[in-house]
Residue, then its C-alpha position, 0 to 999 in steps of 0.5 A: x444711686x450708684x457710683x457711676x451714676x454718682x460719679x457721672x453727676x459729679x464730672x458734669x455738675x459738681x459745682x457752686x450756689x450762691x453762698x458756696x459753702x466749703x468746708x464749713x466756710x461761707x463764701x459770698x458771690x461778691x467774694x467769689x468774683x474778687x478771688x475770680x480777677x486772679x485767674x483768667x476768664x474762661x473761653x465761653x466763645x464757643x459752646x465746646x470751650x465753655x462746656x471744657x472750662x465747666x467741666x474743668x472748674x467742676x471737676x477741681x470745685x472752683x466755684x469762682x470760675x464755674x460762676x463765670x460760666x454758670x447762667x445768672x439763676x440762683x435757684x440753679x446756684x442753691x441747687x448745686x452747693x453739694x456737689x461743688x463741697x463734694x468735688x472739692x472734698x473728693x480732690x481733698x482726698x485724693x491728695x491726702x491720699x498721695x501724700x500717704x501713699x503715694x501715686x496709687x492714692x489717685x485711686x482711693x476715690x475709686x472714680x475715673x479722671x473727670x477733668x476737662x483733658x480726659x473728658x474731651x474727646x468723650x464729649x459729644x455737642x450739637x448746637x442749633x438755634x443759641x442752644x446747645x447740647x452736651x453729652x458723655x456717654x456715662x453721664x445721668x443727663x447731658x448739660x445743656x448751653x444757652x448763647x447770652x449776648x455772644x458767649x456760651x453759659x451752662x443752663x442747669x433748668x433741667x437739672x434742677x426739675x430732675x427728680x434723679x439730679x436733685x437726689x444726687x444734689x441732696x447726697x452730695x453734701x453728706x457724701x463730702x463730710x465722708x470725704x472730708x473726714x476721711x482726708x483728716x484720717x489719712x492725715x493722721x496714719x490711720x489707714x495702712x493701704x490705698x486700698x484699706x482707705x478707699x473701702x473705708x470711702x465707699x461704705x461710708x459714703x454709701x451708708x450716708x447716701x441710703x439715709 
């Protein structure tokens, strides 16, 4: 698989499962909804609001608000711990990297912005029936949106039937212990460039991901 195709999941579906493992801390999902009250509620009243917060939620690895979002299915929950470790170690990275190098540490992951602000005028919805599509144009599959009870909620179904979808949630936790370990590295002044770390990523993750 590659980094764009892995890159593209992570924007759309990188996030949590029921018992949401991050960084080796088991979260429950009674947890989860209590560290949810101290943030606001998503605005799922519309299928580009709630697709918006999704993305957004993903993108940062907040497992509490993805949950708020995600439809009641635990099987798509399991499904998506990987990415949601991923995310959450990618952002980890990215801001070990700042502190080391500044600005330019951003780019050490190599992937674009995935937050919801550059995401939005790339997406594309349509709706018909309670269902909805939502499409970007780099993205492995679109995420598709049911209306329950008067509010938009992502559906992952498809995702977890999909034999590139499940490959890429596989990967995604092995992909993370790259990333993670590579946080601690940049911690320690073990790389001298942006660039000198951002290679190290790459071919370890990739050496990960062909196992």
């Amino acid at each position: 698989m590659g980094r764009k195709q892995i890159m593209a999941s992570n924007v759309i579906i990188g996030v949590a499962t029921l018992m949401a493992v991050v960084g080796g801390v088991t979260v429950s999902l009674a947890e989860d909804r209590n560290a949810a009250k101290a943030e606001p509620a998503p605005d799922l009243s519309t299928a580009k609001s709630a697709t918006l917060a999704w993305i957004d939620a993903a993108w940062a690895g907040n497992a509490a608000v993805v949950h708020q979002v995600l439809v009641d299915d635990e099987q798509q929950r399991k499904f998506m711990a990987g990415p949601l470790r991923l995310n959450t170690a990618l952002r980890a990275l990215e801001s070990a990297a700042v502190k080391q190098f500044g600005e330019s540490g951003r780019q050490v992951t190599g992937y674009p912005d995935g937050s919801a602000t550059a995401m939005e005028k790339k997406l594309e919805i349509e709706e018909e029936d309670g269902r909805a599509t939502a499409s970007l144009e780099e993205a492995m599959m679109p995420l598709y949106l049911r209306r329950i009870d008067g509010q938009w909620r992502v559906d992952l179904s498809e995702w977890v039937r999909d034999p590139r979808a499940r490959r890429a949630s596989r990967t995604s936790g092995a992909a993370a212990k790259v990333a993670e370990d590579l946080a601690v590295e940049i911690g320690e002044g073990k790389f001298k460039t942006v660039e000198e770390a951002s290679a190290a990523f790459h071919e370890r993750r990739l050496a990960k991901v062909k196992k």
